[in-house]
C-alpha positions in Angstrom: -152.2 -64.3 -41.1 -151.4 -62.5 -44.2 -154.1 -64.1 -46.1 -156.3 -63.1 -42.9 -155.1 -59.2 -43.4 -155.6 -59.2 -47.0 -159.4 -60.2 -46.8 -160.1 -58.1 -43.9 -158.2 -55.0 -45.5 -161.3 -55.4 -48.4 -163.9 -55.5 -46.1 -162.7 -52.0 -44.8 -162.3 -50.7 -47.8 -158.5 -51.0 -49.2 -158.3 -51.1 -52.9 -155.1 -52.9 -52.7 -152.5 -54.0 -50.5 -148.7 -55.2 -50.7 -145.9 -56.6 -47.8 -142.3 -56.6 -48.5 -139.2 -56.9 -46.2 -137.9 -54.3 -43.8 -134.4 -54.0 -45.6 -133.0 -51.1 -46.2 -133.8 -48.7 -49.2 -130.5 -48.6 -50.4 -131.1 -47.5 -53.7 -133.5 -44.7 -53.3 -130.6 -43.4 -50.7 -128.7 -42.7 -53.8 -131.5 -40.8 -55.9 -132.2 -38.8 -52.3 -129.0 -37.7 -52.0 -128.5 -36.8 -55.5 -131.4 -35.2 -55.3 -130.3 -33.1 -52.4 -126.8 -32.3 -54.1 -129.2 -30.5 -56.8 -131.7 -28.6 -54.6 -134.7 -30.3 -56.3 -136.1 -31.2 -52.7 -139.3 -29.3 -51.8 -138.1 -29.0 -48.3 -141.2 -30.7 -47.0 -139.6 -34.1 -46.8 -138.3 -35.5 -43.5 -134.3 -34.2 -43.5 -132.8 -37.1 -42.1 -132.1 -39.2 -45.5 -131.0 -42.3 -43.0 -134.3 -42.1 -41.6 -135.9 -42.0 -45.1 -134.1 -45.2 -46.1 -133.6 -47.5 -42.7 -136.9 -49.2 -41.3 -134.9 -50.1 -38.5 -134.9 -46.4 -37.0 -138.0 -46.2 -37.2 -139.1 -49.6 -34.9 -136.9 -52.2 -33.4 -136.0 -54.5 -35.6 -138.3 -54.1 -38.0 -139.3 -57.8 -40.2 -141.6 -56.2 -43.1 -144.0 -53.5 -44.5 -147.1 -53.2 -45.1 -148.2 -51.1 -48.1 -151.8 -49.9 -49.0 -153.7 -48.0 -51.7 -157.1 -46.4 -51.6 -158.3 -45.7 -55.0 -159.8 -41.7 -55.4 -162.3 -40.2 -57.7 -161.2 -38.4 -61.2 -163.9 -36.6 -62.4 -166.6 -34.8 -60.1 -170.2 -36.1 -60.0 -171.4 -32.6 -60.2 -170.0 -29.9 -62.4 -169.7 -26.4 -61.9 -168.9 -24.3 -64.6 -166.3 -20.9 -64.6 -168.0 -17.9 -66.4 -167.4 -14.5 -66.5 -167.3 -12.6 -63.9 -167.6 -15.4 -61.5 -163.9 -17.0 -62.1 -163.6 -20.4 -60.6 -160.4 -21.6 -59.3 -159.3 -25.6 -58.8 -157.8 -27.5 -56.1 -156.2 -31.2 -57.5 -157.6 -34.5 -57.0 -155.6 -34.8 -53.9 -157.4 -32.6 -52.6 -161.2 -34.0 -52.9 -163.0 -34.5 -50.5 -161.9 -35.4 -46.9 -157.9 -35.4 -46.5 -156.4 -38.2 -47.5 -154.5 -37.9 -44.8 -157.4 -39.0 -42.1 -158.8 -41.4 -44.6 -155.8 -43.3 -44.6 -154.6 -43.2 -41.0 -158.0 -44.6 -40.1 -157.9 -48.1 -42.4 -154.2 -48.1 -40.8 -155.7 -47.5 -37.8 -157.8 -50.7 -38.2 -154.9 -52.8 -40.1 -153.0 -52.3 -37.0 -156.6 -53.1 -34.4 -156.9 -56.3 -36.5 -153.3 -57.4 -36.1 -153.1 -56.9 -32.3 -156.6 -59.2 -31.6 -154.5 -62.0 -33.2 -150.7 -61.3 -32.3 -150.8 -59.0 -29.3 -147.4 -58.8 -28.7 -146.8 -57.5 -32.8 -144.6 -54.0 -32.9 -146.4 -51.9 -35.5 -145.7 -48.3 -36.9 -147.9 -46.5 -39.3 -147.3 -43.2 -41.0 -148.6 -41.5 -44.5 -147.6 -39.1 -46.1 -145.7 -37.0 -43.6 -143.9 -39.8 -42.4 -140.2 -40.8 -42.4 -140.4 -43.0 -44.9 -141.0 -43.0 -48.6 -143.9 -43.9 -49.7 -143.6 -44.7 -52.9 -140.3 -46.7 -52.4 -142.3 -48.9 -49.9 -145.4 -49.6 -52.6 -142.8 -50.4 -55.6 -141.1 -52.7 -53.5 -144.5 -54.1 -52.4 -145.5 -55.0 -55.3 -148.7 -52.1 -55.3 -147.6 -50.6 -58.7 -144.7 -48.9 -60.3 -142.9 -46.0 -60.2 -143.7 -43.6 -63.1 -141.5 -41.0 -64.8 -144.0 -38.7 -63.7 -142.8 -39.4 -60.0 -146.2 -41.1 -58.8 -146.9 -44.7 -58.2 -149.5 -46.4 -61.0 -151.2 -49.3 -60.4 -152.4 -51.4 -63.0 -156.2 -51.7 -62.1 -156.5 -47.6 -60.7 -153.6 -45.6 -62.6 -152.1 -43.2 -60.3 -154.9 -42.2 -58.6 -154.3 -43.7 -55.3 -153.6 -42.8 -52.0 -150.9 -44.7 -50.6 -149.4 -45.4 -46.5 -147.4 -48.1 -45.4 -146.8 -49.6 -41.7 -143.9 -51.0 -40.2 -144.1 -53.9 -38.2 -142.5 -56.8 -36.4 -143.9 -59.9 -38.0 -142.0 -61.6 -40.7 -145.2 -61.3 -43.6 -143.7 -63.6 -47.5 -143.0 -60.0 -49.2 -145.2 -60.2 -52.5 -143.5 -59.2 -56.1 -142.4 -55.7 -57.5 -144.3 -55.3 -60.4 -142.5 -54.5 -63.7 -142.2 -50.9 -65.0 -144.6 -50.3 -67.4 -143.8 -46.6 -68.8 -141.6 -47.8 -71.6 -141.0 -45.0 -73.9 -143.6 -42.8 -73.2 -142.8 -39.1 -72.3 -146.3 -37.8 -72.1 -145.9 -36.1 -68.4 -142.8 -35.1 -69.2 -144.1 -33.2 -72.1 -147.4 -31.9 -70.4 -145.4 -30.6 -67.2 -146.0 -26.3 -67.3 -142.8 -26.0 -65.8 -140.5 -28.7 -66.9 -140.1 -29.9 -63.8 -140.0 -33.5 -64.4 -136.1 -33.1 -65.2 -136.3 -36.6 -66.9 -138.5 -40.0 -66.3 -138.5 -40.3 -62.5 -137.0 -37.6 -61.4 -138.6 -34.1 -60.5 -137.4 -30.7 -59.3 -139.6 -30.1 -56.9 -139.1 -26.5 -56.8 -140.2 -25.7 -59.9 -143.2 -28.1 -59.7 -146.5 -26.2 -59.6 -148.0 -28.7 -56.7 -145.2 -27.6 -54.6 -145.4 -23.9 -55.6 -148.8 -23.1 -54.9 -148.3 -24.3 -51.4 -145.0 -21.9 -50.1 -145.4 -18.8 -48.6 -144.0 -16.4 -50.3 -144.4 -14.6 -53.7 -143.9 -16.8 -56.6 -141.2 -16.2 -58.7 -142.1 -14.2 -62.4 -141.5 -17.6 -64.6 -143.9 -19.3 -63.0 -146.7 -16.9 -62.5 -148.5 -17.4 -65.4 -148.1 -21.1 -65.8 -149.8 -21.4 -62.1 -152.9 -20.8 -64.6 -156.3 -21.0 -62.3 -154.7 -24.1 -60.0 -154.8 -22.7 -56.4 -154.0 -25.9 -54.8 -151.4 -28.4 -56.3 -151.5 -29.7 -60.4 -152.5 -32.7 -62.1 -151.2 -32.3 -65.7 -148.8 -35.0 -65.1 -151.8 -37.8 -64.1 -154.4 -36.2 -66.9 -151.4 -36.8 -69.3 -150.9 -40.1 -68.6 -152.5 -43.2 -70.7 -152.5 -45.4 -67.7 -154.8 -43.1 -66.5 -157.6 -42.7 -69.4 -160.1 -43.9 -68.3 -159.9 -44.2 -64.5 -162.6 -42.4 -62.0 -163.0 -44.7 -59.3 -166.2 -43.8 -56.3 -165.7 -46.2 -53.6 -165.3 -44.0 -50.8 -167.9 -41.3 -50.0 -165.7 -39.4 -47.9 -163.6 -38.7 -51.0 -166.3 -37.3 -53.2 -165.6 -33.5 -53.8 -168.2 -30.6 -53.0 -167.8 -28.4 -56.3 -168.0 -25.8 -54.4 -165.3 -26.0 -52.4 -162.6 -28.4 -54.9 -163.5 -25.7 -57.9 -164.3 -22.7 -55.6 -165.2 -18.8 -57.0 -162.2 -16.8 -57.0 -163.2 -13.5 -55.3 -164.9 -14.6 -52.1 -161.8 -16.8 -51.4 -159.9 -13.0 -51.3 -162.6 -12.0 -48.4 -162.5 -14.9 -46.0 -161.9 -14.6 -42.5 -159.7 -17.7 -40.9 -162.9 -19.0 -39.6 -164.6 -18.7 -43.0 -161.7 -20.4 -44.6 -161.5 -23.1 -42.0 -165.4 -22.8 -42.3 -165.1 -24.2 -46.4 -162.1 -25.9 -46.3 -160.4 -27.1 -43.3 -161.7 -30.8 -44.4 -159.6 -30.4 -47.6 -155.7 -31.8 -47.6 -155.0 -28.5 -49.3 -155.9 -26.1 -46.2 -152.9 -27.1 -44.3 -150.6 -24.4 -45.3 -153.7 -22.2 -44.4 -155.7 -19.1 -46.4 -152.9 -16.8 -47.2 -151.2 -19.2 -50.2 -154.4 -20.2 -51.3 -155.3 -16.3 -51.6 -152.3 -15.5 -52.9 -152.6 -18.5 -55.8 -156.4 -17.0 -56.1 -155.1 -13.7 -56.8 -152.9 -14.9 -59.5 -155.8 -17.1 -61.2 -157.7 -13.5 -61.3 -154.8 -12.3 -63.3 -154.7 -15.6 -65.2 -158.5 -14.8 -66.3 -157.8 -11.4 -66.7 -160.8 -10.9 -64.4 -162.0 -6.9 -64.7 -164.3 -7.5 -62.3 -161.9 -8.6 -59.6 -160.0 -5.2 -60.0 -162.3 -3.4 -56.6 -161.3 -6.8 -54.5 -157.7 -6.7 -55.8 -157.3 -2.7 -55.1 -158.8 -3.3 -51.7 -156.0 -6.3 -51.1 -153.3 -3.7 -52.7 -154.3 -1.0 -50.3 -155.6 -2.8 -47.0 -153.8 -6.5 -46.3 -150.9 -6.4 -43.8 -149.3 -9.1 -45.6 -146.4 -7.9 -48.2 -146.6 -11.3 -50.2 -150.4 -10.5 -50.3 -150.2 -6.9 -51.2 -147.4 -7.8 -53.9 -149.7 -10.4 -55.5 -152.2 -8.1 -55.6 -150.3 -5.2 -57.7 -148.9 -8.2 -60.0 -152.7 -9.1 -60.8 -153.8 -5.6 -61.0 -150.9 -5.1 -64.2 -151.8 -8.0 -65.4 -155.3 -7.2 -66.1 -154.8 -3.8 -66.9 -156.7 -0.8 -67.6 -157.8 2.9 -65.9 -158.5 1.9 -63.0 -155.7 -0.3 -62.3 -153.3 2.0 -63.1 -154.6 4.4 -61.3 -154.7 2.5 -57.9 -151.0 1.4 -58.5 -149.9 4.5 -58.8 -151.3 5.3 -55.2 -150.1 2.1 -53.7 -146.4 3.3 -54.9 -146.9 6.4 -53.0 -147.5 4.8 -50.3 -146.0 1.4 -49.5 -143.1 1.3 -47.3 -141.9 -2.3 -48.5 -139.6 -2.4 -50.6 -140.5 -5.7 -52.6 -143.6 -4.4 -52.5 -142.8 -1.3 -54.2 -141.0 -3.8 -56.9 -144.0 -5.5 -58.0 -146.0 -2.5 -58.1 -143.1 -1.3 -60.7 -143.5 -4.6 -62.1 -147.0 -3.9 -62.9 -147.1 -0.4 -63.8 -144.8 -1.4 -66.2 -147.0 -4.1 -67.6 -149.9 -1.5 -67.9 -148.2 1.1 -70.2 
């Protein structure tokens, strides 16, 4: 049977995949709770740390796990380039093409059709991504590839550039091997995070990671402003850093090749969409789930980034026009940040009159910056 579900998962398109028992994660309950002691969790992980470490929660008594990896494009086919006066911003591999998220539930979808037609009375539970369980822990144990320092699993053949889901299920599969840890000394994603939030080899505070950053709500904090650069949709220094990756730009799946236009979009249109227009470009993309207003918010900030004087009109219309504080905030930020007449002028109006008081602070903020 295993030998059967390996064979099929290549003719539907798995790069790789990896069984291993349904035992507890003990060890990673450890690191998660140590982690939680510390506040480096991004709060987007499932709360329950028992749940995140015990299969057996999850289905009734659980014998092993599945794990599988779809390999994801690098580099685009086609390039567009960032001039000026039409600033481009960029959303991260993860974010290419189709969400990862539907691409992988389908092969799941079809693991799990493929196991029924020959053990019908099999218990099965698939999840990715938003799921109880880790996935990473499950594809180190299965043997899929090793745990970096940079916090993502790299496989030998594909780097780091996979996608990876697991499934939970009832039939007792051999588990296959971890594979050995093959960082060794290297610190390169360490060295190349912005933010230094790869605390040490394997372990990340997530709340000063830009990935996580440019998808919350709110304003982001000073320190991290300007280290956001043009990214409006999570960060790859940590995977463009890495050797294991050199090299890598993998094209088997066509639903994962990026449209320029939408994975390296122009900056100002993205501050004029409507929710239909945004839904419109990129509703398809992973990195629309959080909606338009972070990724206009992290647009605005890539303006300032570029020091774009021809965003200045769309910013001042943003400043004196959006009902959204974080919005209007970002907006006066971005305007001091560029500088000049005109900016300063249309901050001074906007602190006449704003009624929100953190508001009002970044408009100080950036008057300050423009004396």
């Amino acid at each position: 049977m295993k030998k059967e579900l390996i064979a099929y998962s290549k003719e539907i398109g798995i790069q790789k995949i990896g069984f291993t028992t349904a035992d507890p994660f003990t060890e990673l309950k450890n690191r998660l709770i140590r982690q939680q002691e510390l506040g480096y969790q991004s709060g987007f992980e499932e709360p329950d740390i028992e749940k995140r470490v015990t299969p057996s929660l999850l289905l009734e008594e659980p014998r092993s796990i599945i794990s599988i990896a779809l390999a994801y494009p690098s580099k685009m086919k086609e390039r567009v380039e960032s001039r000026k006066g039409e600033r481009r911003g960029i959303f991260s591999r993860s974010s290419w093409g189709l969400d990862y998220h539907h691409i992988l539930r389908d092969r799941l979808k079809k693991l799990e059709e493929f196991i029924i037609t020959k053990m019908p009375d099999a218990r099965l539970k698939s999840m990715v991504d938003t799921g109880e369980l880790s996935d990473r822990a499950v594809a180190e144990r299965a043997g899929i590839g090793w745990s970096g320092k940079n916090c993502a699993i790299i496989t030998p053949e594909y780097g780091s550039y996979v996608y990876i889901g697991e499934m939970i299920t009832s039939i007792p599969f051999e588990p296959d091997i971890p594979i050995e840890d093959q960082c060794g000394s290297c610190t390169k994603c360490l060295d190349a995070c912005p933010t230094g939030a790869l605390v040490q080899g394997g372990q990340i505070n997530a709340q000063h990671c830009i990935s996580f950053l440019t998808q919350t709500k709110g304003l982001i904090p000073d320190e991290f402003r300007e280290k956001i650069g043009n990214r409006i949709y999570g960060c790859d220094s940590c995977q463009t850093a890495c050797p294991h990756n050199k090299g890598r730009n993998f094209h088997f799946h066509e639903e994962m090749e990026p449209d320029p236009e939408v994975a390296k979009p122009l900056l100002k249109p993205i501050l004029k969409l409507s929710n239909r227009e945004f839904k419109n470009m990129f509703g398809d993309a992973a990195g629309s789930w959080r909606g338009k207003k972070p990724i206009q918010r992290n647009a605005m900030i890539a303006l300032a980034h570029f020091k774009d004087e021809t965003a200045i009109t769309d910013l001042i219309d943003v400043l004196e026009n959006e009902s959204s504080p974080v919005a209007r905030g970002t907006a006066a930020w971005a305007l001091g940040k560029i500088g000049g007449n005109h900016a300063f002028a249309a901050l001074l109006k906007a602190r006449e009159n704003e009624t929100d008081s953190g508001v009002h602070e970044e408009i100080d903020k950036a008057l300050s910056l423009n004396k």
